[in-house]
N, CA, C and O of each residue as an XYZ file, in Angstrom:
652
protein
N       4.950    -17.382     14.126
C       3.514    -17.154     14.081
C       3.159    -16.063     15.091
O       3.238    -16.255     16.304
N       2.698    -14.711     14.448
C       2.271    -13.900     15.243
C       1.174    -13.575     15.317
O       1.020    -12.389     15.611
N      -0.101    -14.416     15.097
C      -1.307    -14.144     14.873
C      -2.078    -13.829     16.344
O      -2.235    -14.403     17.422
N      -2.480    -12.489     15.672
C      -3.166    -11.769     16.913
C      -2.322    -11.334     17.952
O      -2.803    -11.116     19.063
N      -1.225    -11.195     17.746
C       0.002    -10.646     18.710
C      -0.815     -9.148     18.554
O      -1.475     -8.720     17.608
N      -0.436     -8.419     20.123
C      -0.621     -7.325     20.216
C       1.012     -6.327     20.413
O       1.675     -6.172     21.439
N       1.196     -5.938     19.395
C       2.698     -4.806     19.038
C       2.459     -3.772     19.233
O       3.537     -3.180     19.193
N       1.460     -2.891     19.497
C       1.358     -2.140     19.861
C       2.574     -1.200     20.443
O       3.318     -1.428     21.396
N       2.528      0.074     19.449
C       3.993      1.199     19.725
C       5.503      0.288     19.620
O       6.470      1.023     19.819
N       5.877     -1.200     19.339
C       7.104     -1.514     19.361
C       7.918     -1.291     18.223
O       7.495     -1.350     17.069
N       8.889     -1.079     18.491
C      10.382     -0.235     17.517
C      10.572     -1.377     16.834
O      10.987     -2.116     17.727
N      10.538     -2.278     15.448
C      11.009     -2.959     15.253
C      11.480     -2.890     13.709
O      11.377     -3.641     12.739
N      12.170     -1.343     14.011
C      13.065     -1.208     12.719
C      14.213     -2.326     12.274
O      15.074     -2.692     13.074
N      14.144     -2.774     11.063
C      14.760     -3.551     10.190
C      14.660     -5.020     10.976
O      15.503     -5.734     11.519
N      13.841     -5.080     10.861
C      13.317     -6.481     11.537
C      12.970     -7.105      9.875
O      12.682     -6.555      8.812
N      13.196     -8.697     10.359
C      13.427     -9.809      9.250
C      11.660    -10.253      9.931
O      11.398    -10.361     11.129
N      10.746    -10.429      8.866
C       9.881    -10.730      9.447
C       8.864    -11.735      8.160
O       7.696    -12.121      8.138
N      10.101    -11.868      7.158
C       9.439    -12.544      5.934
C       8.817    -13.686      6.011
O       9.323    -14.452      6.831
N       7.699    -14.168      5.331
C       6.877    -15.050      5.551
C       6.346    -15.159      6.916
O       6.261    -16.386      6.956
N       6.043    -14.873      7.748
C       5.547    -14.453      8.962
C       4.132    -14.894      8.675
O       3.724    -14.886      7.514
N       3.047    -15.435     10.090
C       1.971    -14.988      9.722
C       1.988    -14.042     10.792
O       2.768    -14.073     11.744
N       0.955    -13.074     10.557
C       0.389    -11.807     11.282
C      -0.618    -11.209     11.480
O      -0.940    -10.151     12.021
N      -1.328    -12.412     10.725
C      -2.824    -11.924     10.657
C      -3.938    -11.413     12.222
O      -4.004    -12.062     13.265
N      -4.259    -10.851     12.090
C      -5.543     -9.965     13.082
C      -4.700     -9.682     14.273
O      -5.210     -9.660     15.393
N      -3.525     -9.480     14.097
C      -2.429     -8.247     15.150
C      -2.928     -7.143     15.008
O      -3.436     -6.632     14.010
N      -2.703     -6.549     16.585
C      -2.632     -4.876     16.443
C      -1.236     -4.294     16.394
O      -0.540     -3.910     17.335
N      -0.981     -4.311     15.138
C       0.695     -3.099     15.214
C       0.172     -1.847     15.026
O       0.215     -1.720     13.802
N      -0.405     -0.607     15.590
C      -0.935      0.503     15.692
C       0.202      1.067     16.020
O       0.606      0.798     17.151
N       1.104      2.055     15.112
C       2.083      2.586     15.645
C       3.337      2.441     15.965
O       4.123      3.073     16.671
N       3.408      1.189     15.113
C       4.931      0.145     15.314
C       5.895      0.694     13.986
O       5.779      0.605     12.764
N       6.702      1.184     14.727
C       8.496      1.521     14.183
C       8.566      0.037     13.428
O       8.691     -1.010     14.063
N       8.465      0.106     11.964
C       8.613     -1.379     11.203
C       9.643     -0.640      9.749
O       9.717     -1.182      8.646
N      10.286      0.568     10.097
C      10.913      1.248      9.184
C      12.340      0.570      8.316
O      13.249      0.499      9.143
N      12.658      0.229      7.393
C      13.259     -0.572      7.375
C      13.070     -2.033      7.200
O      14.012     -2.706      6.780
N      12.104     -2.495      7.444
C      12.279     -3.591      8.095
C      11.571     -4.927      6.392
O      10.953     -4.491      5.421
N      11.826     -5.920      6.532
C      11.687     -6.659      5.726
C      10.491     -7.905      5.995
O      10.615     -8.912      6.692
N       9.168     -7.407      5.096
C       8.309     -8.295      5.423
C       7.584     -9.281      4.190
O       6.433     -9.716      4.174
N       8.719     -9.476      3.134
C       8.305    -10.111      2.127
C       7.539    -11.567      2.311
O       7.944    -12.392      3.130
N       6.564    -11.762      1.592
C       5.499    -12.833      1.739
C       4.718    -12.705      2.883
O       3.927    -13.631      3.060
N       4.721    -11.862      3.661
C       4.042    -12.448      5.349
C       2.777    -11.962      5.004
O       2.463    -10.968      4.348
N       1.739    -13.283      5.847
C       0.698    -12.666      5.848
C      -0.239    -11.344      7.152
O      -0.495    -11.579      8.333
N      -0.476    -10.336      6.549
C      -1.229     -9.402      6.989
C      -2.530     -9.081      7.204
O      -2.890     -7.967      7.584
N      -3.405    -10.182      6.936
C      -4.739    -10.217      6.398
C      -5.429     -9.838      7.446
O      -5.448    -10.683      8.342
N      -6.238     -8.466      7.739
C      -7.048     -7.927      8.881
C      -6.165     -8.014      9.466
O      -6.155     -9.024     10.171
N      -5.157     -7.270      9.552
C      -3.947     -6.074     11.063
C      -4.261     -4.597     10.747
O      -4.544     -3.893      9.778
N      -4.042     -4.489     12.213
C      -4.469     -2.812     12.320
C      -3.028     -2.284     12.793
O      -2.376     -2.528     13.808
N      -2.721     -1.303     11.448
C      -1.113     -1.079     10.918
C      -1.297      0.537     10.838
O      -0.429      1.162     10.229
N      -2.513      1.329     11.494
C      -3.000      2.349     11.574
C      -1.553      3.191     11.959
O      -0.796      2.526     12.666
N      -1.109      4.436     11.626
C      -0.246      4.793     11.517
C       0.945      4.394     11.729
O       1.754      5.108     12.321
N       1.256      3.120     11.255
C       2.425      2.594     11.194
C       3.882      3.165     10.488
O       3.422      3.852      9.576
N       5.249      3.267     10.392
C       6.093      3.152      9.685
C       6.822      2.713      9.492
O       7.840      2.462     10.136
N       6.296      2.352      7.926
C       7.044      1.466      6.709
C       7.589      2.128      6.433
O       7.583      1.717      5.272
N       8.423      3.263      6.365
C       9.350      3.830      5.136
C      10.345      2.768      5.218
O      10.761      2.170      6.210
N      10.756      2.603      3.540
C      11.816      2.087      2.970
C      11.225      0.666      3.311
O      12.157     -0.138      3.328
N      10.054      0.078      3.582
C       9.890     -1.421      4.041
C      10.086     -2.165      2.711
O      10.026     -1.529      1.659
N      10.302     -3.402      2.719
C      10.039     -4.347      2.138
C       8.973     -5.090      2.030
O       9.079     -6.029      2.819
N       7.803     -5.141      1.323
C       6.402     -5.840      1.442
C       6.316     -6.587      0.031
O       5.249     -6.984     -0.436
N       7.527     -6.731     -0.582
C       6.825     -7.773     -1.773
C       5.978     -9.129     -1.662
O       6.466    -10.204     -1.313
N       4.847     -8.952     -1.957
C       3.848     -9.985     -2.447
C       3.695    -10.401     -1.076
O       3.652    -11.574     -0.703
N       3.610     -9.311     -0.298
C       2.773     -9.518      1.061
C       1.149     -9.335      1.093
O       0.555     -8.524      0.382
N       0.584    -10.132      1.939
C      -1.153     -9.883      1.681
C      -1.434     -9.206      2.949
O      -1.190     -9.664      4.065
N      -1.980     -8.054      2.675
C      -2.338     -6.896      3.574
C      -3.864     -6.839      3.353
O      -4.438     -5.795      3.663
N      -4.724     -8.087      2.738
C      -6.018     -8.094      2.503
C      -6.827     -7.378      4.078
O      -6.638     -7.577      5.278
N      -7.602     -6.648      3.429
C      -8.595     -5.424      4.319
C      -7.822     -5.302      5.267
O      -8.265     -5.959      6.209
N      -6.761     -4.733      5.554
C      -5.674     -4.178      6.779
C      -5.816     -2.817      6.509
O      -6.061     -2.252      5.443
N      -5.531     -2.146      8.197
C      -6.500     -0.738      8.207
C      -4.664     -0.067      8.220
O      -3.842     -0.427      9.062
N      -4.442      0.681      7.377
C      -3.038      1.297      6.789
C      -3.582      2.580      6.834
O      -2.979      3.230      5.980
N      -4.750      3.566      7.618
C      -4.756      4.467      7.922
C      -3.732      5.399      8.464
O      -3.371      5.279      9.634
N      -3.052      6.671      7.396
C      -2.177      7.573      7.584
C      -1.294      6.595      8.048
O      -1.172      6.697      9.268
N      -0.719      5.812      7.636
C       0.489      4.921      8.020
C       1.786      5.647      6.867
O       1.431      6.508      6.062
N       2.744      5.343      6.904
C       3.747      6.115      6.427
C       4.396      4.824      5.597
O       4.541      3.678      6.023
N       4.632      5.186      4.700
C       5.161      3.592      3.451
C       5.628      4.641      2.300
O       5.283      4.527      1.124
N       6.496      5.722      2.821
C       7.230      6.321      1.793
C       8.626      5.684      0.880
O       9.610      5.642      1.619
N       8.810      5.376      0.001
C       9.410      4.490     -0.666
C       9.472      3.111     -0.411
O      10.494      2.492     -0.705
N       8.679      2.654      0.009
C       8.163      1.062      0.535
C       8.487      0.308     -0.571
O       8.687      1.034     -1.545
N       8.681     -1.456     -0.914
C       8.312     -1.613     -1.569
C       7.222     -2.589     -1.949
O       7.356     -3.748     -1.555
N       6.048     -2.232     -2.741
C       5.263     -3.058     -2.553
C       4.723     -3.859     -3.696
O       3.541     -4.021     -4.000
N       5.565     -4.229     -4.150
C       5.576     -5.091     -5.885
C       4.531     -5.870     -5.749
O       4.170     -5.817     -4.573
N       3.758     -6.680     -6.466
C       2.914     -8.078     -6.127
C       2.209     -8.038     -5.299
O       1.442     -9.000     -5.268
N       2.022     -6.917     -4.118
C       1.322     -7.063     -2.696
C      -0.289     -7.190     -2.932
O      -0.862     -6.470     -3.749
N      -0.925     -8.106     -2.195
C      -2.386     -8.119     -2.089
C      -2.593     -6.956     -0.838
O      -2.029     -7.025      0.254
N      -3.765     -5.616     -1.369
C      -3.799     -4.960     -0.923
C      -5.521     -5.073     -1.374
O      -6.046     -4.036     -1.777
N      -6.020     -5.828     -1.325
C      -7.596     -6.061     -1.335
C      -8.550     -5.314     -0.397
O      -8.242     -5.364      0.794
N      -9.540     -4.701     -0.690
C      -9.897     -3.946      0.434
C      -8.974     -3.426      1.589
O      -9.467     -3.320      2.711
N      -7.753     -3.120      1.392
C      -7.423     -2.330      2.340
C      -7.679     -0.745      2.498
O      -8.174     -0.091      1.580
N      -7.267     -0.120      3.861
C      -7.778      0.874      3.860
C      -6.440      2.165      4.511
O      -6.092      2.568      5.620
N      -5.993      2.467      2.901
C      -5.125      3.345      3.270
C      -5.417      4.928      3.511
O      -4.422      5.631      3.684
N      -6.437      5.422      3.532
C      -6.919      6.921      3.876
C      -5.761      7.410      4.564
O      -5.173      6.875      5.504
N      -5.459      8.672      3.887
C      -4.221      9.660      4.679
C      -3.252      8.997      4.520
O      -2.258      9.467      5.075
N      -3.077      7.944      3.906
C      -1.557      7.630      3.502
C      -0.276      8.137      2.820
O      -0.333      8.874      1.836
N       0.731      7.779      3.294
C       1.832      8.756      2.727
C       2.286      7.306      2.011
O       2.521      6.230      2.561
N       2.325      7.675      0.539
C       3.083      6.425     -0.135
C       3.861      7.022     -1.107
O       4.130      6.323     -2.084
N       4.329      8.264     -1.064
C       4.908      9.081     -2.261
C       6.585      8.011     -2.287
O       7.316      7.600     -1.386
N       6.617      7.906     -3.676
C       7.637      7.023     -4.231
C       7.732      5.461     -3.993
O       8.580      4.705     -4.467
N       6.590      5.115     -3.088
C       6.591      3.605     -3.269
C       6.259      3.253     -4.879
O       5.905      3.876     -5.880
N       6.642      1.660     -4.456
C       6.620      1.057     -5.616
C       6.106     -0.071     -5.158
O       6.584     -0.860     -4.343
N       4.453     -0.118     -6.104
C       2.894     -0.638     -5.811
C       3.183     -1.246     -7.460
O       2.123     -1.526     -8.020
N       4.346     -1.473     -8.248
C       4.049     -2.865     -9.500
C       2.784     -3.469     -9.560
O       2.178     -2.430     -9.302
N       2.142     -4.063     -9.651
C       1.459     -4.734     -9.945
C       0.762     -5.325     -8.555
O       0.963     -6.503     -8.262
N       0.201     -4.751     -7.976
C      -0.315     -4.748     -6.744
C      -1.785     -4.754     -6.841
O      -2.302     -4.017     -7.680
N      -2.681     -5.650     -5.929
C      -3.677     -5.751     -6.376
C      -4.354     -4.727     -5.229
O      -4.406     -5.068     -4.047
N      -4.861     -3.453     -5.699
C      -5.558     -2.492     -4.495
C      -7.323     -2.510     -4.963
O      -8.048     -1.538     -4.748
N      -7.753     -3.634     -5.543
C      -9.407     -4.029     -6.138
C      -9.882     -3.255     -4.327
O      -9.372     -3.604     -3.263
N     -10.559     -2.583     -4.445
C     -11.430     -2.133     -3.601
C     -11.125     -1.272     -2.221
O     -11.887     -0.827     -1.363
N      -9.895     -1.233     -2.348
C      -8.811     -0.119     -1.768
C      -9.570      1.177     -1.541
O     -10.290      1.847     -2.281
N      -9.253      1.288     -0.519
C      -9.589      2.925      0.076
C      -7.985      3.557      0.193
O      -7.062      3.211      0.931
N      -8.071      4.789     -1.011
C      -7.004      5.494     -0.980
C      -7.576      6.852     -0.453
O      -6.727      7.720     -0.654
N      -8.349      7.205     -0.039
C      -8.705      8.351     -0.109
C      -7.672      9.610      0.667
O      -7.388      9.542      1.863
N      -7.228     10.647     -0.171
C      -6.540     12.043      0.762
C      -4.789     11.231      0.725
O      -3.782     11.870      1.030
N      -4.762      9.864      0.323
C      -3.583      9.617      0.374
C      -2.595     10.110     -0.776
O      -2.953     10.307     -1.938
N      -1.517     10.253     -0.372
C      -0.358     11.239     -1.026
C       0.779      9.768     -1.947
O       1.583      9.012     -1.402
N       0.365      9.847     -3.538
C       0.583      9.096     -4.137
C       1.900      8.997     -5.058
O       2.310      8.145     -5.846
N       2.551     10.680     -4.456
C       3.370     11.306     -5.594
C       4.597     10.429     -5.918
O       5.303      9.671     -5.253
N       4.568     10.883     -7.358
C       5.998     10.235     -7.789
C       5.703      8.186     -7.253
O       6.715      7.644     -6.810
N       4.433      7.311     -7.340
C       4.632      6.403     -6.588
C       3.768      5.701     -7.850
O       2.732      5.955     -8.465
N       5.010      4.472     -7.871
C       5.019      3.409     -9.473
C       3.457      2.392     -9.125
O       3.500      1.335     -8.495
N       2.381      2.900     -9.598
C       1.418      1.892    -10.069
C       1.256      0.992    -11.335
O       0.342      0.306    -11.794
N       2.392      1.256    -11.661
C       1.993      0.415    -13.086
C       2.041     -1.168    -13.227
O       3.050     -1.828    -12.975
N       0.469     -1.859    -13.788
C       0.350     -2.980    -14.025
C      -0.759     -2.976    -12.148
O      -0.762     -4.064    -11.573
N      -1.230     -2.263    -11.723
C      -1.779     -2.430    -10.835
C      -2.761     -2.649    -11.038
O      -3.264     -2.268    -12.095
N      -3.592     -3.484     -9.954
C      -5.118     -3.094    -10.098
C      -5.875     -2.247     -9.405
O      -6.051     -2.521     -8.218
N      -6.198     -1.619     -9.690
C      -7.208     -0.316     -9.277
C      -8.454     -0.415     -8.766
O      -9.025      0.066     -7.786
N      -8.792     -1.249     -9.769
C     -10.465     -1.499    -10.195
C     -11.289     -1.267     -8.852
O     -10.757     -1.832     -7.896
N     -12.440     -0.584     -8.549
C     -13.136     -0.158     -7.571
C     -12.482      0.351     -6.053
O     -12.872      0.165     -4.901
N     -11.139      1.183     -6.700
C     -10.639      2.033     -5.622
C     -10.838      3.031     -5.411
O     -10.760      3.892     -6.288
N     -11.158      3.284     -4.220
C     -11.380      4.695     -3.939
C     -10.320      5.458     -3.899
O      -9.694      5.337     -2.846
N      -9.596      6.687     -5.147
C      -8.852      7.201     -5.375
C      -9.274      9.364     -5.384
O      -8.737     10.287     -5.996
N     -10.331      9.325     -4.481
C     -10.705     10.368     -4.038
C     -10.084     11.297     -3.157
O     -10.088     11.197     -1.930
N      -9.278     12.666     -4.158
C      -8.941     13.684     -3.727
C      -7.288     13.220     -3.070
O      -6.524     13.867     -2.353
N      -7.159     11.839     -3.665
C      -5.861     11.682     -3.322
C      -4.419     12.530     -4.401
O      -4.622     13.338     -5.307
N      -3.546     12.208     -4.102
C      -2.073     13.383     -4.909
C      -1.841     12.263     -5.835
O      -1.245     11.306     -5.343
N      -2.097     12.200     -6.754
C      -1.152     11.486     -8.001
C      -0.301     11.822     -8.611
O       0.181     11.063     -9.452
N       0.352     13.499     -8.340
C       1.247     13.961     -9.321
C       2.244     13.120     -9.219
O       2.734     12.703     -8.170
N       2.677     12.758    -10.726
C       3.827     12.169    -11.014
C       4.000     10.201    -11.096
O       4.840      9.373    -11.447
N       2.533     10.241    -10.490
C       3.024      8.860    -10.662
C       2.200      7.845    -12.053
O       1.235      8.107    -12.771
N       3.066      6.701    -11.979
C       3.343      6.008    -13.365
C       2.236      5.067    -12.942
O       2.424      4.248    -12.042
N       0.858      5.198    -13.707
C      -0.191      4.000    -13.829
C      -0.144      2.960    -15.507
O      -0.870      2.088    -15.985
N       0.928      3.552    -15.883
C       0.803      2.955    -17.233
C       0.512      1.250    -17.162
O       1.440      0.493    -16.877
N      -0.652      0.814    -17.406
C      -1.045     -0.534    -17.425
C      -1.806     -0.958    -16.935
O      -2.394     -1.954    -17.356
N      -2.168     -0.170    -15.516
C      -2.927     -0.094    -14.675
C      -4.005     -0.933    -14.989
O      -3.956     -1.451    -16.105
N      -5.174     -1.248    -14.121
C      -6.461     -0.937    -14.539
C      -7.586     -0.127    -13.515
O      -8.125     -0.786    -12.625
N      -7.842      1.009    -13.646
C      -8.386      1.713    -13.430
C     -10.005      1.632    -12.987
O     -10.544      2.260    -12.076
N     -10.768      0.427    -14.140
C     -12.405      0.461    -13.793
C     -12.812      0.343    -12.629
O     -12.616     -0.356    -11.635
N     -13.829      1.731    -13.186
C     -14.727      1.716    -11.210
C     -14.161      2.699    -10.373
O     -14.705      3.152     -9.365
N     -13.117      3.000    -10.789
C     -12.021      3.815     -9.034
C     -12.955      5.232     -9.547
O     -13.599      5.525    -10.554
N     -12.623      5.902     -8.240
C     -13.155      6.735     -7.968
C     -12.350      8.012     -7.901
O     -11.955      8.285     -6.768
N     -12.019      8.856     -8.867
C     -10.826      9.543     -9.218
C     -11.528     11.173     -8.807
O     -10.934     12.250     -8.858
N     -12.425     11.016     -8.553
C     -13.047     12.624     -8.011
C     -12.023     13.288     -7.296
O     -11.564     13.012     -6.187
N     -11.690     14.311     -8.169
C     -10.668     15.384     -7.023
C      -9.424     15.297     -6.721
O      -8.712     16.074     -6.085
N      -9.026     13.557     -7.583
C      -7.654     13.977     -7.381
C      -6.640     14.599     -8.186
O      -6.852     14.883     -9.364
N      -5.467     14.842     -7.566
C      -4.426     15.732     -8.626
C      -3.720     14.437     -9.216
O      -3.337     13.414     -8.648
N      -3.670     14.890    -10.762
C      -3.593     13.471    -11.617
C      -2.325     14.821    -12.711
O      -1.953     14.717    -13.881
N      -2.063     15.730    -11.862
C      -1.247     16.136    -12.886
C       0.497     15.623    -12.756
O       1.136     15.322    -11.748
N       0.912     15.671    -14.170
C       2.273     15.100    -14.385
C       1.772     13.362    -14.438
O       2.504     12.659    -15.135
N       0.730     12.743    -13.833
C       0.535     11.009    -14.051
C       0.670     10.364    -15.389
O       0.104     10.735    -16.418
N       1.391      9.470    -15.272
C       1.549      8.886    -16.952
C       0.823      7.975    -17.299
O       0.792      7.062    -16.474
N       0.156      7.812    -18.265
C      -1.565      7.199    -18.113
C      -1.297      6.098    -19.441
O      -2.215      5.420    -19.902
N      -0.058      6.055    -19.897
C      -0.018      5.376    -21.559
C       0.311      4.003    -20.903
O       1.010      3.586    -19.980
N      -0.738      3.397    -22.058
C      -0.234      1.925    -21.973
C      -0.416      1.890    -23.585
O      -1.242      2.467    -24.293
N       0.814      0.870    -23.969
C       0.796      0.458    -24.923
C      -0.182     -0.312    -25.286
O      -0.731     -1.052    -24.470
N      -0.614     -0.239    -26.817
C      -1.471     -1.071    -27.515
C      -1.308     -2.616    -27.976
O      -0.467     -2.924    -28.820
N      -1.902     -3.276    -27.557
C      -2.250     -4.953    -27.669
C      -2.162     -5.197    -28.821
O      -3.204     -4.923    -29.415
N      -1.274     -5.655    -29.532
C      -1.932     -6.480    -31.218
C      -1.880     -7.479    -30.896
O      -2.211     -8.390    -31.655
């Protein structure tokens, strides 16, 4: 139980940290590269330029956690509750966001490329002026987001039809 632990700047590459709680910690800047945080809860942590590259976050709840310019380049984030979080300036190019719920998500300016949304939820995200080239929303759902300005070229937008 790390609730409300203050981590602040600690290295804790490839750290086992699954099912964890973690809720209303400050990791601002914490080396978490590598590291494995499947199921733990995140709900309100300030993960403000953090790095995740290569993390493990399946069906972790990062509900309204401030992921400002935090680094989660090939992360993975299958299943993750990402509810009101607030990734502005994020680097997530090649994560994999499956079916991830980002309902009310602030993506804004974040760099999305090549990064698997499909079966996500979208719905009332702010997806303003962020990089989508290349990445796969097929399934998505989209209503409400706010797609002003971003680069949506190369994005694969097909979802198959329901009979």
């Amino acid at each position: 139980n790390l609730t409300r632990a203050d981590l602040r700047g600690a290295d804790l590459r490839g750290a086992y940290l699954g099912h964890a709680n973690i809720s209303l910690a400050n990791l601002w800047r914490v080396n978490l590269r590598g590291a494995n945080l499947e199921g733990a809860n995140l709900t309100d942590v300030l993960l403000a330029s953090v790095n995740l590259q290569d993390a493990v976050l399946t069906g972790v709840n990062l509900t309204r956690a401030d992921l400002s310019c935090a680094n989660l380049e090939g992360a993975n984030l299958t299943d993750a509750n990402l509810q009101g979080v607030n990734l502005t300036g994020a680097n997530l190019e090649g994560a994999n966001l499956t079916g991830a719920n980002l309902e009310g998500a602030n993506l804004t300016r974040a760099d999305l490329t090549d990064a698997n949304l499909s079966n996500a939820n979208l719905s009332n995200a702010n997806l303003s002026h962020a990089n989508l080239r290349g990445a796969n929303l097929e399934g998505a759902n989209p209503t409400g987001a706010d797609l002003s300005g971003a680069n949506l070229y190369g994005t694969s937008l097909y979802s198959p039809p329901v009979w």
